[in-house]
PyMOL commands that place a pseudoatom at each C-alpha (Angstrom):
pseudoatom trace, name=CA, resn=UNK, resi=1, chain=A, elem=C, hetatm=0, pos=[8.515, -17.640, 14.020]
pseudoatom trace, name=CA, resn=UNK, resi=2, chain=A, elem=C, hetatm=0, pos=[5.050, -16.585, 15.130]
pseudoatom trace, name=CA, resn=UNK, resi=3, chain=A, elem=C, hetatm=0, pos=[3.786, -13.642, 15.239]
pseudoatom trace, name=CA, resn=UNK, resi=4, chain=A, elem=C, hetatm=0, pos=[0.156, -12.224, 16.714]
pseudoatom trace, name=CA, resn=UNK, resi=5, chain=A, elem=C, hetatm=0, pos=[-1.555, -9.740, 14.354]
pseudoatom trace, name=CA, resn=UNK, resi=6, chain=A, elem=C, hetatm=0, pos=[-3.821, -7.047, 16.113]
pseudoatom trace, name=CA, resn=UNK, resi=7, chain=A, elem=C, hetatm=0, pos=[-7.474, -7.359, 14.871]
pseudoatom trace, name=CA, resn=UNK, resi=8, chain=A, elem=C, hetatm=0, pos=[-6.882, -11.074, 13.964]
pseudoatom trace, name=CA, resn=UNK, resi=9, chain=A, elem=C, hetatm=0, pos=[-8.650, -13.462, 15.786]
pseudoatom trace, name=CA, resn=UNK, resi=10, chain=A, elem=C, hetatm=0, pos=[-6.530, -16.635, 15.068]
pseudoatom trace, name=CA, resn=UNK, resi=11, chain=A, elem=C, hetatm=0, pos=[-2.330, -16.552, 15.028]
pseudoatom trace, name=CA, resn=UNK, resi=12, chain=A, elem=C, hetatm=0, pos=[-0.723, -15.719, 12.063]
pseudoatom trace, name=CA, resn=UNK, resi=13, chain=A, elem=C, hetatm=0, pos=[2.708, -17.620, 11.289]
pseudoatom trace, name=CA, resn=UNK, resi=14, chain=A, elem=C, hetatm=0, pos=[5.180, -16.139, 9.319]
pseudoatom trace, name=CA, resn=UNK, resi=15, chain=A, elem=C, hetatm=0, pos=[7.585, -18.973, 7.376]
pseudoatom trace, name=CA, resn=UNK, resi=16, chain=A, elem=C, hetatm=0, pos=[9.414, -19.746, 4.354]
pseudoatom trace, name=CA, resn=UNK, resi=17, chain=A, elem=C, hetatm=0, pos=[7.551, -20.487, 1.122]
pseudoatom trace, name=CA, resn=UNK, resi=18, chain=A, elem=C, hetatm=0, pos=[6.800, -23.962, 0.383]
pseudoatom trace, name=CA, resn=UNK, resi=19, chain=A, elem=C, hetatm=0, pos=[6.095, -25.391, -2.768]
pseudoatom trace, name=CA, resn=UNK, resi=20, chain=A, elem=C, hetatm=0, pos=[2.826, -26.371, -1.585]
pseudoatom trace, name=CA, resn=UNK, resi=21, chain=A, elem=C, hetatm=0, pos=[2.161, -23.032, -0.904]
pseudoatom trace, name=CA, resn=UNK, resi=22, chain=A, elem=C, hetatm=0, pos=[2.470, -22.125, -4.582]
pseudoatom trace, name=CA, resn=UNK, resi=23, chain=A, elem=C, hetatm=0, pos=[-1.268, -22.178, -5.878]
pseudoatom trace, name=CA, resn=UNK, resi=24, chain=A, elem=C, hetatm=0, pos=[-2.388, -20.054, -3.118]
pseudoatom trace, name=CA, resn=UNK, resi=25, chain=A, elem=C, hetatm=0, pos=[0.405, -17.503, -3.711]
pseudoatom trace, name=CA, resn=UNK, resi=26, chain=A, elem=C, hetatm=0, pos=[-0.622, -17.249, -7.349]
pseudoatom trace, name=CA, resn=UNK, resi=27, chain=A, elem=C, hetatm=0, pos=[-4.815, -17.248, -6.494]
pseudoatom trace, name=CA, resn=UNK, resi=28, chain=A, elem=C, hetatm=0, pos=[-3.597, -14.537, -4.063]
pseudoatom trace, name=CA, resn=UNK, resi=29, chain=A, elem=C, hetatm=0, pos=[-1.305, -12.958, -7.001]
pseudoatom trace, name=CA, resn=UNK, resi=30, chain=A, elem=C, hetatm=0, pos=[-4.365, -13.480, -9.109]
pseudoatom trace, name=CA, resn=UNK, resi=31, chain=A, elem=C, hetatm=0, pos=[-7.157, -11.289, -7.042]
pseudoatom trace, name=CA, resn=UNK, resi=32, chain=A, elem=C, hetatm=0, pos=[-4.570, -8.771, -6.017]
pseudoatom trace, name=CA, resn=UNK, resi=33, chain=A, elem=C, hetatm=0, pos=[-2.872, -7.161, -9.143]
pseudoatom trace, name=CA, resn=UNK, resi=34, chain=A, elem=C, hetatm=0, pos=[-3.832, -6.116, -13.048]
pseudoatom trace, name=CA, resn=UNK, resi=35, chain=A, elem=C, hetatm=0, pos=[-0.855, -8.541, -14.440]
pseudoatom trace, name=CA, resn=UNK, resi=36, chain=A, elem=C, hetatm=0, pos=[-0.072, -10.863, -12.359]
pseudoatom trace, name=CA, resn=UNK, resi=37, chain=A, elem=C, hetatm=0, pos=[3.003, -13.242, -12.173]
pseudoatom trace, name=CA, resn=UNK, resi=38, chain=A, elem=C, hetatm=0, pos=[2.822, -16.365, -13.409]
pseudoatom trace, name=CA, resn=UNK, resi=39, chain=A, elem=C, hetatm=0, pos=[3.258, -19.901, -11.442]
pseudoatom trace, name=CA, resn=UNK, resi=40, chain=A, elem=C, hetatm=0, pos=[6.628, -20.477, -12.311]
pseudoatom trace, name=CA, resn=UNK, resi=41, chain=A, elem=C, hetatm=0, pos=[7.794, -16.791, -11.509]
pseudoatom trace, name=CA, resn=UNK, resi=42, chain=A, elem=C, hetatm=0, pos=[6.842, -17.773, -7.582]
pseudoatom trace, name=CA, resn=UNK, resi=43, chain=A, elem=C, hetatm=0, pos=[8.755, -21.032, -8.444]
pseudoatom trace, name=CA, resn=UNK, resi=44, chain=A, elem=C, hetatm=0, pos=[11.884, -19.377, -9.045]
pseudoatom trace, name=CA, resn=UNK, resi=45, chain=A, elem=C, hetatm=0, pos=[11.966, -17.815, -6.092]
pseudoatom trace, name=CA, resn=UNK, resi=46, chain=A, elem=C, hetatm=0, pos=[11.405, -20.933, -3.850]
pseudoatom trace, name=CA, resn=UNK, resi=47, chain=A, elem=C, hetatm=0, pos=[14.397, -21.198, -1.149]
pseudoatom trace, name=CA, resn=UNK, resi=48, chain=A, elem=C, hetatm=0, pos=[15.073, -17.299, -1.503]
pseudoatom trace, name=CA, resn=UNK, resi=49, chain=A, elem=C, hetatm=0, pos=[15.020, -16.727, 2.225]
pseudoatom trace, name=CA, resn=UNK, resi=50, chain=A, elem=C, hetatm=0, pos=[12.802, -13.687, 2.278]
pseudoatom trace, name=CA, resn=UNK, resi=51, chain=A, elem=C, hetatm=0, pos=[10.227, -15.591, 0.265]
pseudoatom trace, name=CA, resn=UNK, resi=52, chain=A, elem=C, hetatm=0, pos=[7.300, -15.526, 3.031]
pseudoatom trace, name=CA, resn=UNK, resi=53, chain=A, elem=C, hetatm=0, pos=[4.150, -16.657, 3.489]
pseudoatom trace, name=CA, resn=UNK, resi=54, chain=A, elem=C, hetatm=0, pos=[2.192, -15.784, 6.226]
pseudoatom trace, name=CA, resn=UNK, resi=55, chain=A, elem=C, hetatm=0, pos=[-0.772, -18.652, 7.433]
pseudoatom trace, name=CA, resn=UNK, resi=56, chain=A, elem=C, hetatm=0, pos=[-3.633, -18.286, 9.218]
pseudoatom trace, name=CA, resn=UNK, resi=57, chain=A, elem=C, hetatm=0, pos=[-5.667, -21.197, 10.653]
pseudoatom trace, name=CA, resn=UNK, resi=58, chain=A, elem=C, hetatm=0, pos=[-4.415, -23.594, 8.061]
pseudoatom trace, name=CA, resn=UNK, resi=59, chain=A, elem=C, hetatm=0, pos=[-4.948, -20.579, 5.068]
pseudoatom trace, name=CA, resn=UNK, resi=60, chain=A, elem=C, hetatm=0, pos=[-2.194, -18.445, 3.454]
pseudoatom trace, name=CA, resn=UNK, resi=61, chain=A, elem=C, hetatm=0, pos=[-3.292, -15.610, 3.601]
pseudoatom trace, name=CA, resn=UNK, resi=62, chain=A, elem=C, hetatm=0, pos=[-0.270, -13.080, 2.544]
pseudoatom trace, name=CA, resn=UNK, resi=63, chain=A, elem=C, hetatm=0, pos=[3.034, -13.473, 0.781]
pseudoatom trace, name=CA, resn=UNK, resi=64, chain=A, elem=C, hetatm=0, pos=[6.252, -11.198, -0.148]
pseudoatom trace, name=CA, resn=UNK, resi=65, chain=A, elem=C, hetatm=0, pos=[8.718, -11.759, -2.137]
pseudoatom trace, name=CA, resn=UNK, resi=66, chain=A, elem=C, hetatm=0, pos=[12.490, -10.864, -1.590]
pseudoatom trace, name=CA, resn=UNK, resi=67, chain=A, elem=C, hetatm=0, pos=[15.772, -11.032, -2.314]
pseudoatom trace, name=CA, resn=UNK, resi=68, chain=A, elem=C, hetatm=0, pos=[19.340, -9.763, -2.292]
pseudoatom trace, name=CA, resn=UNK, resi=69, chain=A, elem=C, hetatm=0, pos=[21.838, -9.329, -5.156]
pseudoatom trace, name=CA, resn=UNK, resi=70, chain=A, elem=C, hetatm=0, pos=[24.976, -7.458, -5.033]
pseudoatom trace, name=CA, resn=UNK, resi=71, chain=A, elem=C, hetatm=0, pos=[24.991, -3.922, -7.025]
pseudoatom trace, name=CA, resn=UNK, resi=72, chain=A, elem=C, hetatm=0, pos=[28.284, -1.362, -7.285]
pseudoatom trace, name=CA, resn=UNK, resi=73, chain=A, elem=C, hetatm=0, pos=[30.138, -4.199, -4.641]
pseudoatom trace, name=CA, resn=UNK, resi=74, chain=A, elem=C, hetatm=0, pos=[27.374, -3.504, -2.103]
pseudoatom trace, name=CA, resn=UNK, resi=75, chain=A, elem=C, hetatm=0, pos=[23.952, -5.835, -0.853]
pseudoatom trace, name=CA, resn=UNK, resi=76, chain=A, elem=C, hetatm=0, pos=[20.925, -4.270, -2.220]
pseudoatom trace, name=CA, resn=UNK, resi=77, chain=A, elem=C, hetatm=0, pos=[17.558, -5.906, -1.039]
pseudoatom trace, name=CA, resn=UNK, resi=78, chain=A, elem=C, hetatm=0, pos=[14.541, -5.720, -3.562]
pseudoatom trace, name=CA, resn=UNK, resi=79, chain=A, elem=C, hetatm=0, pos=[10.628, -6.373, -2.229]
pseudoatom trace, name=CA, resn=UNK, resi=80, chain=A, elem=C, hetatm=0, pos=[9.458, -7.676, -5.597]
pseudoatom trace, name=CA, resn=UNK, resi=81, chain=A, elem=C, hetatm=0, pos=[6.087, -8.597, -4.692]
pseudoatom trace, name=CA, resn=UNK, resi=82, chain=A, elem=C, hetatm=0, pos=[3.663, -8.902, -1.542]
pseudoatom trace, name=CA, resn=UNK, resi=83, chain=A, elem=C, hetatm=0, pos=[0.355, -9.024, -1.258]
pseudoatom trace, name=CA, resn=UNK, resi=84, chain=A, elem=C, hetatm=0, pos=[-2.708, -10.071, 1.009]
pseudoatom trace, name=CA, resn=UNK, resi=85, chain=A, elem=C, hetatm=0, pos=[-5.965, -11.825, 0.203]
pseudoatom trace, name=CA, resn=UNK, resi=86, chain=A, elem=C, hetatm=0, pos=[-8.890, -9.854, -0.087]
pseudoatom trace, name=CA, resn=UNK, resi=87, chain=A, elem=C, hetatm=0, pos=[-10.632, -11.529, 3.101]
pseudoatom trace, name=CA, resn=UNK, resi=88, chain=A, elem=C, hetatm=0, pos=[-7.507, -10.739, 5.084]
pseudoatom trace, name=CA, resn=UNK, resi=89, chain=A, elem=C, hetatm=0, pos=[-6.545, -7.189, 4.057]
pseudoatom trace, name=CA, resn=UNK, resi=90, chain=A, elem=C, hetatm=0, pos=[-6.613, -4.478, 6.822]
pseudoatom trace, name=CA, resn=UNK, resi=91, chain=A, elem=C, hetatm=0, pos=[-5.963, -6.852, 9.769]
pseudoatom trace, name=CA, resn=UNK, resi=92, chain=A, elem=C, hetatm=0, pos=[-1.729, -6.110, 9.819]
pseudoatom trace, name=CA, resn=UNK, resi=93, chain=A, elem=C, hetatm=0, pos=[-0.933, -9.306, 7.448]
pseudoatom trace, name=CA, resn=UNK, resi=94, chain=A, elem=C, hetatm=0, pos=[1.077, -6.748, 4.877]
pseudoatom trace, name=CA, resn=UNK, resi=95, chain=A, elem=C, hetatm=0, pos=[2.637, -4.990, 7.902]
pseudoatom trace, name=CA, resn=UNK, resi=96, chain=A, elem=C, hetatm=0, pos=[3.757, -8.327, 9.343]
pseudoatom trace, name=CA, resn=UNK, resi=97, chain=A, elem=C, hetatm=0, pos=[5.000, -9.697, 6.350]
pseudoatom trace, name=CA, resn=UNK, resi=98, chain=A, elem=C, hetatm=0, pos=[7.254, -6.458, 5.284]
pseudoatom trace, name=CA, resn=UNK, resi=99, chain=A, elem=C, hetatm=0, pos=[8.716, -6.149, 8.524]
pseudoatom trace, name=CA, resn=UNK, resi=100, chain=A, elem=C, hetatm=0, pos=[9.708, -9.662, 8.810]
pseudoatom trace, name=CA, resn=UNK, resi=101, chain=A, elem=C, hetatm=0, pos=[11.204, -9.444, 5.207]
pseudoatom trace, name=CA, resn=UNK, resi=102, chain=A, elem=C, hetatm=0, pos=[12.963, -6.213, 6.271]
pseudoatom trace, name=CA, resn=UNK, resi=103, chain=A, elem=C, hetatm=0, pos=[14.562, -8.466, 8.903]
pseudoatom trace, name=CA, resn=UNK, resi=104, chain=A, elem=C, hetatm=0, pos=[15.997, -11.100, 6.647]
pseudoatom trace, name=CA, resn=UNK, resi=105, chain=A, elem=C, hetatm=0, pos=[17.136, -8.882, 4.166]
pseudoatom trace, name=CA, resn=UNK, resi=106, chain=A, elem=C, hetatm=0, pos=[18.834, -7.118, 6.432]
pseudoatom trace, name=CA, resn=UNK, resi=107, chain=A, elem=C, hetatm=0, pos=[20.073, -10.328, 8.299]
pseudoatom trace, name=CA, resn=UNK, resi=108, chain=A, elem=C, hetatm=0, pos=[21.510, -11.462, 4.679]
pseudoatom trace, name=CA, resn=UNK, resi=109, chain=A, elem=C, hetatm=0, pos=[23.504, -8.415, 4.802]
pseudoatom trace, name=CA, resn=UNK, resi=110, chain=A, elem=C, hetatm=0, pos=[21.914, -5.738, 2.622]
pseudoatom trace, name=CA, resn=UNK, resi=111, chain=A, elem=C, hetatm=0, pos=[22.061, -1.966, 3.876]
pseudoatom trace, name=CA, resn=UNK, resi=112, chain=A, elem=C, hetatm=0, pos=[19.309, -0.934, 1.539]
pseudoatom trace, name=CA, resn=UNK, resi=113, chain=A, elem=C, hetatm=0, pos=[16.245, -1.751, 0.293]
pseudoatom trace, name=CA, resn=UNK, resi=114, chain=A, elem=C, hetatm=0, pos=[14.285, -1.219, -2.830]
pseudoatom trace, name=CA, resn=UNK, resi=115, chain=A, elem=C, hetatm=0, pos=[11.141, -1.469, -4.307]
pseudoatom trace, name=CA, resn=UNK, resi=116, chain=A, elem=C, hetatm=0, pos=[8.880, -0.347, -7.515]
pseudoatom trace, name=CA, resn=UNK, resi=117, chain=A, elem=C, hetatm=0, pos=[4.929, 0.183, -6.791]
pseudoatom trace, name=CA, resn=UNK, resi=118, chain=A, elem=C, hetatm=0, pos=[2.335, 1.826, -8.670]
pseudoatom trace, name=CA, resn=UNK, resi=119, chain=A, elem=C, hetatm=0, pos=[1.598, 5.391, -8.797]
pseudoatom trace, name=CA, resn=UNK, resi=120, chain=A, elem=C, hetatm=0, pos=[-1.716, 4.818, -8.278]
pseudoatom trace, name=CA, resn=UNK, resi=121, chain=A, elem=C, hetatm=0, pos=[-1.712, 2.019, -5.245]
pseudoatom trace, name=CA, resn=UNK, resi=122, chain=A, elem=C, hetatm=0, pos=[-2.362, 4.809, -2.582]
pseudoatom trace, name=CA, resn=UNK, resi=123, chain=A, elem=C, hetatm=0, pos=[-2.696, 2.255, -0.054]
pseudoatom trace, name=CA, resn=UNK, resi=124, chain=A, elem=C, hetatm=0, pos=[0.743, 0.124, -0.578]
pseudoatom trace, name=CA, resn=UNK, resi=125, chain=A, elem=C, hetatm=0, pos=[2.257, 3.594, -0.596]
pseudoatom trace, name=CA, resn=UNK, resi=126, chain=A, elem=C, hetatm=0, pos=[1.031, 4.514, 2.583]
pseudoatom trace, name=CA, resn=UNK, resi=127, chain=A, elem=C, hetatm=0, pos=[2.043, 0.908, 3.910]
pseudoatom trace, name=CA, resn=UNK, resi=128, chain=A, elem=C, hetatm=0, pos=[5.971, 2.036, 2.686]
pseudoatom trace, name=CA, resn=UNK, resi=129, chain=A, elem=C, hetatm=0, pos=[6.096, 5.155, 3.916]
pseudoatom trace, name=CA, resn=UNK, resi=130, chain=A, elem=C, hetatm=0, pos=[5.104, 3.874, 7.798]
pseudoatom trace, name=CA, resn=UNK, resi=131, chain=A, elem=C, hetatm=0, pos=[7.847, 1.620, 7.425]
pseudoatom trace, name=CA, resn=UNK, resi=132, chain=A, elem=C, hetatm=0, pos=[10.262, 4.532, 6.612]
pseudoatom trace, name=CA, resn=UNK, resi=133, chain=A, elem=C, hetatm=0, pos=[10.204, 3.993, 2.421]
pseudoatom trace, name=CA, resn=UNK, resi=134, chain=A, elem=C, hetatm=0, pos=[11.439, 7.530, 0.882]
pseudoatom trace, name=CA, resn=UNK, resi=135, chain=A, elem=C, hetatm=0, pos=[10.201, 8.173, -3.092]
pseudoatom trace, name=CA, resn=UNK, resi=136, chain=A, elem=C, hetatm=0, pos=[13.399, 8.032, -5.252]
pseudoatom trace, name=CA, resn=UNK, resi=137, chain=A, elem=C, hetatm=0, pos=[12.350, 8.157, -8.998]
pseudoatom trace, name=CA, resn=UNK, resi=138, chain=A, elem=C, hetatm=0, pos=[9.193, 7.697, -10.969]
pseudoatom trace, name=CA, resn=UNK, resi=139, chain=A, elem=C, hetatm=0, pos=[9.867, 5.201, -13.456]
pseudoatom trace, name=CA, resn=UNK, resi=140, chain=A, elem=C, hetatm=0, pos=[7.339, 6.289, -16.373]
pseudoatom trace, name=CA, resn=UNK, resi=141, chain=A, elem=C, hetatm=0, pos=[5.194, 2.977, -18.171]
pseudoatom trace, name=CA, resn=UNK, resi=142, chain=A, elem=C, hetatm=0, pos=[7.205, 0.478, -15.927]
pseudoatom trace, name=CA, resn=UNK, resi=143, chain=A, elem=C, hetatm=0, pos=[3.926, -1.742, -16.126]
pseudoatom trace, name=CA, resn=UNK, resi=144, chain=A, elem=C, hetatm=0, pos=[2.607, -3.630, -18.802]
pseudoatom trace, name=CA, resn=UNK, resi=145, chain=A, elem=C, hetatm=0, pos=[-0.609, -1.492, -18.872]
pseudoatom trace, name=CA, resn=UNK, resi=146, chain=A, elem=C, hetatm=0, pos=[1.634, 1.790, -18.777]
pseudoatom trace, name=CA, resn=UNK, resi=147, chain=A, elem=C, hetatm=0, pos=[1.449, 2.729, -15.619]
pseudoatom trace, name=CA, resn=UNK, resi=148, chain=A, elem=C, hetatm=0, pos=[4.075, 4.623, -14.216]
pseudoatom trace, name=CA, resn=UNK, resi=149, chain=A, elem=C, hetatm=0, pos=[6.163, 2.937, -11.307]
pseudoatom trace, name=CA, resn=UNK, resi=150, chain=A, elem=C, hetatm=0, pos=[7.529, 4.727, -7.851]
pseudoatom trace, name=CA, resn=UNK, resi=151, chain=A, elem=C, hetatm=0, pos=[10.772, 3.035, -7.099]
pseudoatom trace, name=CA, resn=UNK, resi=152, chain=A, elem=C, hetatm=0, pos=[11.125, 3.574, -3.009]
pseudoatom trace, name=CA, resn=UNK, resi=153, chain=A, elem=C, hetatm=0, pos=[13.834, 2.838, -0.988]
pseudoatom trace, name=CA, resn=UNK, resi=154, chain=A, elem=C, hetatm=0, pos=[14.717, 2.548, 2.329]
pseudoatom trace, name=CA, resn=UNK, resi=155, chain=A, elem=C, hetatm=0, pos=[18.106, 2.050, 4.119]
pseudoatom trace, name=CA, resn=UNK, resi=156, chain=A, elem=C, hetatm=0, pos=[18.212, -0.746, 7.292]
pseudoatom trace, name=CA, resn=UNK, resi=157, chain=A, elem=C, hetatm=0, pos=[20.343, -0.355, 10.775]
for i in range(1, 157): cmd.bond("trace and resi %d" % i, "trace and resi %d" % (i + 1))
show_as sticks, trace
zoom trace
């Protein structure tokens, strides 16, 4: 499960989290968001299959968080988090990791995918809508800070 990033000088691997991979999920969690998830949030979600990290030259650099639960007798995937360090944003970490989560959502059976990001992360938007992410709802003060939220969704095969 390798993968080669464009503009990355080193490989980037693509795996399951570990739970030695948990303090630099949460540093990363730390630098990257307002309010970010606690330790044992990421904890919970160790063995969810599309809980990814992606590792550069010994260094995680990225992560996403996934999963699938059942809604209305049908397999819903939800992105609940992903994010890139700060050294390694721009370089196709984030594209790498969504698109390999897409894949084992999908593989787990879901037929659609959702997620919640903020109205004002122009950037993550942008990242959604190349990878086919339609706006469904605006979700107003769905952050602690009241921001409002724009839940996107995207359907797979």
């Amino acid at each position: 499960m390798t993968t080669s990033v464009p503009d990355v000088g080193d490989e980037v691997t693509v795996r399951p989290a570990e739970r030695a991979d948990l303090l630099a999920v949460v540093r990363i969690e730390n630098e990257s968001f307002p309010q970010p998830w606690p330790y044992d949030a990421f904890e919970r979600f160790l063995g969810e299959p599309a809980f990814l990290v992606a590792e550069t030259d010994g260094v995680i650099a990225g992560y996403v968080v996934a999963d699938v639960t059942q809604q209305i007798g049908r397999a819903l995937g939800h992105v609940k988090d992903i994010a890139v360090h700060p050294d390694y944003r721009g370089d196709g970490i984030g594209s790498t990791l969504l698109s390999r989560s897409l894949g084992v959502l999908a593989a787990h059976g879901a037929g659609t995918v959702k997620l919640e990001v903020r109205r004002s992360n122009d950037g993550a938007k942008r990242l959604y809508r190349e990878f086919d992410f339609d706006s469904l709802r605006r979700v107003p003060e769905y952050y602690a800070n009241g921001e409002d939220a724009i839940v996107m969704i995207r359907k797979l095969g």
